[in-house]
C-alpha positions in Angstrom: 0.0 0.0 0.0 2.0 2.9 -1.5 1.7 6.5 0.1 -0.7 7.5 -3.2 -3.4 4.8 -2.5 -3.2 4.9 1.4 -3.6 9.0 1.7 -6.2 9.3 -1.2 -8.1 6.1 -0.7 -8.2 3.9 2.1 -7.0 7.0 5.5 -9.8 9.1 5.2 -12.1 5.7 5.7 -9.8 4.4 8.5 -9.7 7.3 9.9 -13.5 6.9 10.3 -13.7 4.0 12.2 -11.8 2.2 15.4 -8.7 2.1 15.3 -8.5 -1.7 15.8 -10.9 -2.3 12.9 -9.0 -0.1 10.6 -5.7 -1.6 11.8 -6.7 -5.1 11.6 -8.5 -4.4 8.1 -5.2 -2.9 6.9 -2.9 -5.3 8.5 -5.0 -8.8 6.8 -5.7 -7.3 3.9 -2.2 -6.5 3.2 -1.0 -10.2 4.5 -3.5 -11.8 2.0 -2.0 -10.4 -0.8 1.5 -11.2 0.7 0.5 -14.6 1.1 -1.2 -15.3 -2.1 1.3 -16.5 -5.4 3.1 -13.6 -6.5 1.7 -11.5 -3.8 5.0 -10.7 -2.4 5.8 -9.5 -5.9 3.0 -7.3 -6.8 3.7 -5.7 -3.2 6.9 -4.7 -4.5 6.2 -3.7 -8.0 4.1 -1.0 -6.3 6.1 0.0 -3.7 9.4 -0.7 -4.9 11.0 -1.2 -1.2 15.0 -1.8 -1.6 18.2 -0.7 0.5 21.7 0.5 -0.7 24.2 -0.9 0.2 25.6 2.3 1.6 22.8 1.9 5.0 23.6 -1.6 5.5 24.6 -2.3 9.1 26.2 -4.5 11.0 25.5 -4.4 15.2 26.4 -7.6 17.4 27.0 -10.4 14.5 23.5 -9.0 12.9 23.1 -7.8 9.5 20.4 -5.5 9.0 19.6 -3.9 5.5 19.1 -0.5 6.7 18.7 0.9 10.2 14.8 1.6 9.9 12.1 -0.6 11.8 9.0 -1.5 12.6 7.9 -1.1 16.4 5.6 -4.2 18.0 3.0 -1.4 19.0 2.0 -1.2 15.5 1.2 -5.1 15.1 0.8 -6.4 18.3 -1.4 -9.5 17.4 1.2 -9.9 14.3 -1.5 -10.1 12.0 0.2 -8.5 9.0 3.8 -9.9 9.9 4.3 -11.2 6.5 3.7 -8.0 4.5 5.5 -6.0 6.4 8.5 -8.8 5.9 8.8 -7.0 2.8 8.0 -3.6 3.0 11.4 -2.4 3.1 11.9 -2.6 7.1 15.6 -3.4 8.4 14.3 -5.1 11.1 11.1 -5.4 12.5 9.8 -5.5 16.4 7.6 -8.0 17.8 5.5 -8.3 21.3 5.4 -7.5 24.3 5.9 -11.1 23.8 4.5 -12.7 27.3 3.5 -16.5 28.7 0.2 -16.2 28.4 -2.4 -13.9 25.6 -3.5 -11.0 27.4 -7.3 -11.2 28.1 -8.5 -8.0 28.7 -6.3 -5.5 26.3 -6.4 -1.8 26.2 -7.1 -0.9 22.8 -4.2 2.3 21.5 -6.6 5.9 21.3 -5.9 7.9 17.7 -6.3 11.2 17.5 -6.0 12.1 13.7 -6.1 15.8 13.9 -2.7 15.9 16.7 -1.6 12.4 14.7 -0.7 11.1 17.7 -2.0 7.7 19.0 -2.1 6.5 22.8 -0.8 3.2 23.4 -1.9 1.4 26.1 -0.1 0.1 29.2 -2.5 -3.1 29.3 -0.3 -4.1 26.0 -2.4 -6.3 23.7 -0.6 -9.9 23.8 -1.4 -13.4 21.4 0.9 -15.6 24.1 4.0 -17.6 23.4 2.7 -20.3 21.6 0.8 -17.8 19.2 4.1 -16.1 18.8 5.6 -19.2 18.0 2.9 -20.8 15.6 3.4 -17.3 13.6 6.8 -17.0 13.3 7.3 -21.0 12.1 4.6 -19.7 9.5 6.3 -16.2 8.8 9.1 -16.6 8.5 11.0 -13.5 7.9 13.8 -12.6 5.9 14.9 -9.6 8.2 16.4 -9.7 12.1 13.5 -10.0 14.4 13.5 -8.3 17.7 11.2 -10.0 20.3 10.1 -7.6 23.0 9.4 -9.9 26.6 7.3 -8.9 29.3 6.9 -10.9 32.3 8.6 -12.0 35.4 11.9 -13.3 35.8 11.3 -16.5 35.4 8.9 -16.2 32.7 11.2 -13.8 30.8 13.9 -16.8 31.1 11.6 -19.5 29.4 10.4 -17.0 26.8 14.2 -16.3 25.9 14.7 -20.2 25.3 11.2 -20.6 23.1 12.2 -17.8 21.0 15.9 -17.9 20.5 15.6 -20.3 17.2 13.4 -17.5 15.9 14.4 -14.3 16.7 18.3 -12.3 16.4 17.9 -10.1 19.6 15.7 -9.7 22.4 14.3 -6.4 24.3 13.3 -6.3 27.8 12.3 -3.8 30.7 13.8 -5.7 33.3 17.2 -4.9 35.1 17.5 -7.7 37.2 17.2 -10.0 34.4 20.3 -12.8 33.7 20.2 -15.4 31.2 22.7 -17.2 29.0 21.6 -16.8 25.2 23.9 -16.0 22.1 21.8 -13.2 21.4 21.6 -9.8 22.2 20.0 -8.6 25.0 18.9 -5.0 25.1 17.3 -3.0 28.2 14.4 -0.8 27.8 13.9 2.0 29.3 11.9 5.0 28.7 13.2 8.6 27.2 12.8 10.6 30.7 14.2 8.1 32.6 17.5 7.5 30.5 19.6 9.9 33.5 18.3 7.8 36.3 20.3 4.4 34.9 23.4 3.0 36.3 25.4 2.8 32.7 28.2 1.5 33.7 25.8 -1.8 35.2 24.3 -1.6 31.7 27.3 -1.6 29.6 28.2 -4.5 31.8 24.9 -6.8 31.6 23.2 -5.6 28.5 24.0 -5.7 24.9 22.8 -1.8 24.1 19.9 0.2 25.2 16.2 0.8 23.6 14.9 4.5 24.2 11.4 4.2 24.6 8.7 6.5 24.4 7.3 7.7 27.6 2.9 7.3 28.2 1.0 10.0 27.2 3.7 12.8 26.3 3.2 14.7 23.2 5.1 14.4 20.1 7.1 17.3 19.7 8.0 17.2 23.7 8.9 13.3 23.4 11.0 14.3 20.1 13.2 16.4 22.2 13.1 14.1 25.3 14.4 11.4 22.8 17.1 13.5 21.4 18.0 14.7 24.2 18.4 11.3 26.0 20.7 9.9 23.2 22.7 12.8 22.8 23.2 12.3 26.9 24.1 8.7 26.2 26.4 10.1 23.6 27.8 12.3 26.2 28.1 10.0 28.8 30.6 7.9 27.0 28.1 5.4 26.5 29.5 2.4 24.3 26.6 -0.3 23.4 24.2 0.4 20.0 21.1 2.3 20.8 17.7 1.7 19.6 15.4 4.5 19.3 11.6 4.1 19.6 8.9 6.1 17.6 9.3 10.0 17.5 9.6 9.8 13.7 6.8 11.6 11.6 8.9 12.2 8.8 12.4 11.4 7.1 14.0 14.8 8.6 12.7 13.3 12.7 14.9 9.6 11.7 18.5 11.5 10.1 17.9 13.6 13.3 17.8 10.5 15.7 21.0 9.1 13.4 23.0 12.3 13.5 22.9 12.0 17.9 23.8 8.9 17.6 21.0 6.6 17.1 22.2 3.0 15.6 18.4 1.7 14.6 15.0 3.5 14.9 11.6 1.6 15.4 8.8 3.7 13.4 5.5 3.7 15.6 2.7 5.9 15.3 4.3 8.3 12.4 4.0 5.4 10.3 0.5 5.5 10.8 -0.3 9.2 10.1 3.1 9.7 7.4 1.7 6.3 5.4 3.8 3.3 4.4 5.8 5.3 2.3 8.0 6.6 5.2 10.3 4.0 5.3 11.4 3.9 1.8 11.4 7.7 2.4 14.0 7.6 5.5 16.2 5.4 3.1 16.4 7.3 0.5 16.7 10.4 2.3 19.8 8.9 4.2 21.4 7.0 1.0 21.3 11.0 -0.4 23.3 11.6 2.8 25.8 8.8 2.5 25.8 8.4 -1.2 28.5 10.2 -3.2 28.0 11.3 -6.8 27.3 7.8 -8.2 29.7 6.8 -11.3 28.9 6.4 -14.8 27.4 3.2 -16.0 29.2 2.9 -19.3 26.2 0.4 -20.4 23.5 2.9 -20.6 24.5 4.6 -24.3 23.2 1.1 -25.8 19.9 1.6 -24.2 20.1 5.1 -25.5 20.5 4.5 -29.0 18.0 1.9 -28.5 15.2 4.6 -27.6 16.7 6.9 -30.2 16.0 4.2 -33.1 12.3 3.8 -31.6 11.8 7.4 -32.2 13.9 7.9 -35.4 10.9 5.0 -36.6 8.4 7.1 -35.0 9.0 9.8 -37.5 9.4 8.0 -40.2 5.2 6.0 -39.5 4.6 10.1 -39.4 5.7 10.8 -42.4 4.4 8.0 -43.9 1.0 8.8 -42.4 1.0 11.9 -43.5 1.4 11.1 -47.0 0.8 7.7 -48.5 -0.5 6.1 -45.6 -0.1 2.5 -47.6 3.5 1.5 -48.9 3.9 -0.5 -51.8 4.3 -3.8 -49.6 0.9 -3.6 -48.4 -0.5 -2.3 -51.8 1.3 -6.3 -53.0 -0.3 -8.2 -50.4 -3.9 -6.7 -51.1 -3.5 -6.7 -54.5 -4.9 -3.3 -55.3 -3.5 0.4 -55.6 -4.6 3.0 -53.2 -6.4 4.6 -55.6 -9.1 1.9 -56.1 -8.9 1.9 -52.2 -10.2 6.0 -52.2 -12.8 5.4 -55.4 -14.2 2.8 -53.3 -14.3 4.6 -49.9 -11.6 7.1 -49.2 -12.6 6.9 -45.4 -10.8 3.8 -45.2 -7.6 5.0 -45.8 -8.1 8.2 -43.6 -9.3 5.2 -41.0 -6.0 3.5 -41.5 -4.3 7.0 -41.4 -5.5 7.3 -37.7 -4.3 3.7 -36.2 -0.6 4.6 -38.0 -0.8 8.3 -37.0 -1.6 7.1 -33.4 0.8 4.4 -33.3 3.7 7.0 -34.5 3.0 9.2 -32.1 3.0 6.5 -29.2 6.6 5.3 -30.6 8.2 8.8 -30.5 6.8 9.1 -27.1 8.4 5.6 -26.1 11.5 6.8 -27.7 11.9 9.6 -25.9 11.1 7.9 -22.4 13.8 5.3 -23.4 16.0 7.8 -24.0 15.7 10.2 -20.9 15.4 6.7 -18.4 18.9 5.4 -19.7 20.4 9.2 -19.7 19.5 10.3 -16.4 18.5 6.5 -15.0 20.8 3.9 -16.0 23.7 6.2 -16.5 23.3 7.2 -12.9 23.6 3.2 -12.2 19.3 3.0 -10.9 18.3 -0.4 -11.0 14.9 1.0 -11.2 15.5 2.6 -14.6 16.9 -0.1 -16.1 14.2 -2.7 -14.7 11.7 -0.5 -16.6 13.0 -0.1 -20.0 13.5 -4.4 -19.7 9.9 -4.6 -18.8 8.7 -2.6 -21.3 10.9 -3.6 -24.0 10.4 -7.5 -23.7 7.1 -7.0 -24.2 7.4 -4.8 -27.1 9.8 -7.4 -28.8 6.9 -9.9 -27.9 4.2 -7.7 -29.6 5.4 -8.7 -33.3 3.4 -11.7 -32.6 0.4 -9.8 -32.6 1.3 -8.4 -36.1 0.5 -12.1 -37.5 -2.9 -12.9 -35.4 -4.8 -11.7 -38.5 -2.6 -13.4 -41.5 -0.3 -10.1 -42.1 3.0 -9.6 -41.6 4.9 -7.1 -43.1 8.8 -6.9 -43.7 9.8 -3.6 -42.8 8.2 -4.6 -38.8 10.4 -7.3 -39.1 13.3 -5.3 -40.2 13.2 -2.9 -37.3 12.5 -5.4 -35.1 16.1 -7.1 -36.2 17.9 -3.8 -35.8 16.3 -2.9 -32.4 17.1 -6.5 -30.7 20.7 -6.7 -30.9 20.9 -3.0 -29.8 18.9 -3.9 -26.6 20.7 -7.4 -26.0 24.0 -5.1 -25.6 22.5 -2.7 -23.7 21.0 -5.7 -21.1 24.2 -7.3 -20.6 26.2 -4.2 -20.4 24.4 -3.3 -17.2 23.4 -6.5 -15.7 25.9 -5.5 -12.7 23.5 -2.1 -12.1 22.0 -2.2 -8.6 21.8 1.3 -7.4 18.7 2.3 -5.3 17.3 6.2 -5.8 18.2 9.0 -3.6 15.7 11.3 -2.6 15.6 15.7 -1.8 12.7 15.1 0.2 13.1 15.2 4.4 9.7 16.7 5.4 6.0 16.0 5.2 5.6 19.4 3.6 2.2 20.2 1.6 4.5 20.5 -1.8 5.1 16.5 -0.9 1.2 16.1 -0.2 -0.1 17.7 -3.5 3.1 15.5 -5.3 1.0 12.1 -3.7 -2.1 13.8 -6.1 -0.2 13.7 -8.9 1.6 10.2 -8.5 -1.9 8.8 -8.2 -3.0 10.8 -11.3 -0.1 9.4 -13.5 -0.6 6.0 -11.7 -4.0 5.6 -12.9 -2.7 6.7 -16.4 0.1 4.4 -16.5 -2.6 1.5 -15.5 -5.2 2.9 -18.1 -2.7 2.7 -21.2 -2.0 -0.8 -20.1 -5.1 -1.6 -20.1 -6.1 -0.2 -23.4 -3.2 -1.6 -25.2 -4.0 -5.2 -24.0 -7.6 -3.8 -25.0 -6.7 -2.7 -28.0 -4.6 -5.6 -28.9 -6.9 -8.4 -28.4 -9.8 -6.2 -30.6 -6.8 -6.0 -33.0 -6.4 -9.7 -33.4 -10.6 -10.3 -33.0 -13.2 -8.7 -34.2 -10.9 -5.6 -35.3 -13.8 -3.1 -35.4 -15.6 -0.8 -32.6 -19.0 0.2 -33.1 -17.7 3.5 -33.8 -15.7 2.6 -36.2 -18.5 1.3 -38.1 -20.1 4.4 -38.2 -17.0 6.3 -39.4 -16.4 4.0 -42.6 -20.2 3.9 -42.7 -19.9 0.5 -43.8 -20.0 -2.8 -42.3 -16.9 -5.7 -42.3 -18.7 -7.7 -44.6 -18.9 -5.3 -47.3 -15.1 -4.3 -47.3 -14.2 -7.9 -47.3 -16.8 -8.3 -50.5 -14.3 -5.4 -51.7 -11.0 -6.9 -50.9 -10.8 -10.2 -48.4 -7.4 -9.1 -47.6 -7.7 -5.2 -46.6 -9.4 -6.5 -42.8 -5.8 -7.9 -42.3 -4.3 -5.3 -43.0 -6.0 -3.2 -40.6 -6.2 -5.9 -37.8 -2.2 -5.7 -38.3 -1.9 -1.9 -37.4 -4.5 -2.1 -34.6 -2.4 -5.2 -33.0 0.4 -2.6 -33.9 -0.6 0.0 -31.8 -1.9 -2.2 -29.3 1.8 -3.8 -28.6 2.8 -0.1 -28.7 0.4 1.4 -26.2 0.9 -1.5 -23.9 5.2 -1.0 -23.7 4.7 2.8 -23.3 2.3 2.3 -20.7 4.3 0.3 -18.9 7.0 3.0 -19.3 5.0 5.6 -17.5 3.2 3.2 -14.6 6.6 2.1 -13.7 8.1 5.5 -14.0 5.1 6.2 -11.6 5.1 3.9 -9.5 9.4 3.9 -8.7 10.9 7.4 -9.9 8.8 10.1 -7.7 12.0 11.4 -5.7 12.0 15.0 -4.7 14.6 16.9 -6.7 14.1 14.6 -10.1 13.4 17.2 -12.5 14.2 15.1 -15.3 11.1 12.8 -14.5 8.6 15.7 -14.9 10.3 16.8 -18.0 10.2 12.7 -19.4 6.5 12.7 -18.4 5.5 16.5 -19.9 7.8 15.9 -23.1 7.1 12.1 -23.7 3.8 12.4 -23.5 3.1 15.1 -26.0 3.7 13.3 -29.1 0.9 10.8 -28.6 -1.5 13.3 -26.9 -0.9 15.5 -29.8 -0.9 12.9 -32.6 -3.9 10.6 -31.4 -6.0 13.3 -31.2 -5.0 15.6 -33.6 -5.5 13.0 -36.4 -8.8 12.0 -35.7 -10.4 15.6 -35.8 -7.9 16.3 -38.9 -10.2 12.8 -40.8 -12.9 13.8 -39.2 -13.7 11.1 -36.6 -14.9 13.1 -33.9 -17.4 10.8 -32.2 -17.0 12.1 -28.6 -18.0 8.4 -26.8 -14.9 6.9 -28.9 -12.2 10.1 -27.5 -13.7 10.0 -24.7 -10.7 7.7 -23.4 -7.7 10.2 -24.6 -9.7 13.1 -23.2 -10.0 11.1 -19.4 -6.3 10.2 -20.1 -5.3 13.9 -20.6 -6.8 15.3 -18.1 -4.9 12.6 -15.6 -1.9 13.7 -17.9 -2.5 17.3 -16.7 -3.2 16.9 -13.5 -0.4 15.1 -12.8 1.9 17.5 -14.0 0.5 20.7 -12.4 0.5 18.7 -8.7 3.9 17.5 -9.2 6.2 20.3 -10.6 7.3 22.1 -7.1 8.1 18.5 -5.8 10.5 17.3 -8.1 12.0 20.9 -8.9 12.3 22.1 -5.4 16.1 21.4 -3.5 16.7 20.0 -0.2 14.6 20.6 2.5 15.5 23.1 5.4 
């Protein structure tokens, strides 16, 4: 659940109903789709969660991806513990983990309009062998921290049941003493940080967790936690700390890092700032960390590959502009163009519009191709690369289409023999790429808000030219014709296959054409979407703004300049420009303001 769908969509229903409902409606709706076949993948082509290699860390024999987790307040009963496995979380926080379930739980009180949620002393609890039965089911693929509650005693035989499961373990206790491999961190809250004997905790503990204090306000417990750490710092104090909540926004967590925080658990900010905070923390602190990255030699391949896409693009233009039929398909129907226009020169204007509109769509793939391996690949993004692979399989793919209605032309063929070997080099050339996006962006300003707008906007049009090039494909290689259509040649199929039985072919092959076309460029702009919204990446709005104009311009353009106006059949391009628009306005300040102050 990306930060466009959880703000616009589903927060202002949660925020209209109990906070357990919404939480547990959130929480198993999000571990279904983790759970299902491909889940975990689809959860990740929308939210596009990785680390650099730059914010790995290493504390106490444990690896952790980055130094951003999850705190056990916000899934207590572990009922999404799978999805959040792989929503881009260092390390993730489990419990209070205690003997028994708790029977009579406190339930946390939200207030949406401070954003700030009360969690309850009376923790909520699913027992030990709950714990258990989830974890051997779970099993996650980042360290686990397993916050006990209990007595002594009880503390001891949790430690034993969970130690296969679990890389450290967090407890209130100070009398506590136990043998286990792992470590053992003390918790203790922010305002009581002065009060502890550190040399005794340096001695029986493996670090400390600052935790947040009952019922203190977020800006007061942001500088009680700073301040505690920064007096830990002070002190001389040795052992890895572990912040707890305090974090509403990417500028709260490099704050917590910079005085000398080792790991940070994200509570109730990730509730109010949306899932999207954690990828936002990393790429805020990979901009921190991360020099200017060096050139990916690779990326001119996939350059020149976009570059031939549009140099075609213009050509279909000027061919559509002018002939319209070569003298290939004039041989395989049999007939000059001129019959074609004494018989019914709508037809040709017809086929004018599919090439027109299929011209238009490759100059605007070209250019995409171009700007995502210039500014992308270059740059070594794995993102970037991912998505001109994606899109450029399935192009290669399309030619198949071309031959669902019996014709196939040589000059498709032709390109598509001088475009593969272009794009094989540039694929192996940068099959090393795995750099992750750095991102401008620190606060949870408005210009970020209005930028979540705009994402969804270009989401929604990424997803609608996918659509409508599968669409558009399968009509292509069916039934070929629209009711619309129809009525613009104002005749029916029959009759133009009385006239010539090949000419349907013919048009089935550009529709198919177009189709393959439509679908790869959507795919450009969805994942573009979807993975490139960074604060500071101007040349994302300027790939969106000048790759889409070409096919805006053309698709339209050519059917008022033959005529074919019918509102009902534009009334897709019109809903898809309007998205287009949208998008761009909301957007602009985001990805062309600097850094944050």
């Amino acid at each position: 659940m990306p930060d466009w769908s959880y703000h616009i969509l589903f927060k202002p229903i949660l925020s209209r109903i109990s906070p357990y409902q919404s939480r547990e409606f959130i929480h198993r709706g999000m571990n279904l789709v983790a759970s299902i076949p491909g889940g975990h993948r689809l959860i990740h082509f929308l939210g596009r969660e990785e680390s650099s290699e730059l914010v790995k860390k290493e504390i106490q024999g444990v690896s952790y991806a980055n130094p951003i987790g999850l705190s056990g307040k916000v899934d207590p009963l572990l009922t999404g513990s799978r999805a959040f496995s792989i929503l881009g979380f260092g390390l993730i926080e489990i419990g209070p983990v205690t003997k028994e379930p708790t029977t009579d739980p406190t339930l946390p009180i939200v207030d949406w309009q401070k954003q700030q949620i009360d969690f309850p002393v009376n923790y909520e609890s699913i027992g030990i062998e709950k714990t258990v039965q989830k974890l051997e089911k779970w099993k996650p693929t980042q360290p686990v921290l397993a916050r006990l509650d209990g007595t002594v005693e009880e503390v001891h035989s949790l430690i034993t049941r969970l130690e296969p499961y679990v890389a450290a373990f967090v407890t209130s206790s100070t009398e506590l003493r136990c043998s286990t491999n792992r470590p053992v961190y003390l918790s203790i809250p922010a305002d009581k940080i002065r009060n502890l004997d550190l040399n005794r905790v340096q001695t029986c503990f493996s670090g400390i967790v600052v935790d947040e204090p009952p019922n203190l306000p977020n800006e007061k417990y942001r500088s009680e936690l700073l301040d505690s750490i920064d007096y830990l710092s002070q002190q001389g104090f040795s052992l890895p700390i572990i912040a707890v909540g305090g974090i509403h926004e990417p500028a709260d967590a490099l704050a917590l890092f910079e005085a000398g925080a080792d790991l940070v658990l994200l509570s109730e900010g990730y509730v109010f700032s949306g899932p999207g905070l954690t990828k936002r923390i990393n790429e805020a602190l990979t901009h921190k960390l991360q020099p200017k990255p060096s050139v990916q030699p690779g990326w001119i391949w996939y350059w020149l590959f976009g570059l031939s896409i549009l140099i075609g693009g213009i050509i279909a233009v000027l061919f559509s502009l002018t002939t319209i039929i070569l003298p290939y398909d004039e041989l395989f129907l049999g007939i000059q163009r001129e019959e074609i226009l004494l018989f019914n020169d709508r037809i040709l204007y017809f086929m004018a519009h599919d090439r027109m509109t299929l011209a238009g769509t490759m100059i605007s793939g070209g250019i995409v191709y171009m700007a995502l391996a210039r500014f992308g690949v270059r740059n070594q993004i794995l993102w970037a690369k991912q998505a001109i692979d994606l899109a450029a399989i399935l192009g290669f793919l399309g030619i198949f289409l071309f031959i669902g209605y019996g014709y196939f032309d040589w000059l498709h063929l032709i390109f598509w023999l001088i475009l593969l070997p272009i794009y094989l080099i540039g694929f192996m050339k940068t099959r090393s790429l795995k750099g992750t996006p750095t991102s401008l962006n620190t606060r949870n300003h408005r210009v970020w808000k209005h930028s979540i707008i705009g994402q969804l906007a270009f989401v929604i049009l990424g997803f609608s030219f996918v659509l409508g090039g599968i669409v558009i494909s399968i009509i292509g290689i069916t039934k070929v014709f629209v009711a619309t259509d129809i009525l613009y040649l104002c005749m029916p199929p029959e009759v133009l296959d009385l006239f010539n039985d090949k000419l349907i072919s013919v048009i089935a092959h550009d529709r198919a054409g177009f189709g393959s076309a439509l679908l790869s460029v959507g795919l450009l702009v969805l994942t573009i979407s979807l993975w490139g919204f960074q604060q500071g990446n101007k040349w994302v709005w300027w790939t969106l703004l000048i790759g889409g104009l070409p096919a805006f311009f053309a698709g339209i353009w050519i059917h008022f300049a033959i005529g074919y106006t019918t509102f009902v059949h534009l009334l897709p391009a019109y809903f898809a420009i309007c998205l287009f628009f949208i998008g761009l306005i909301m957007t602009y300040r985001f990805f062309h303001i600097g850094k944050d102050m």
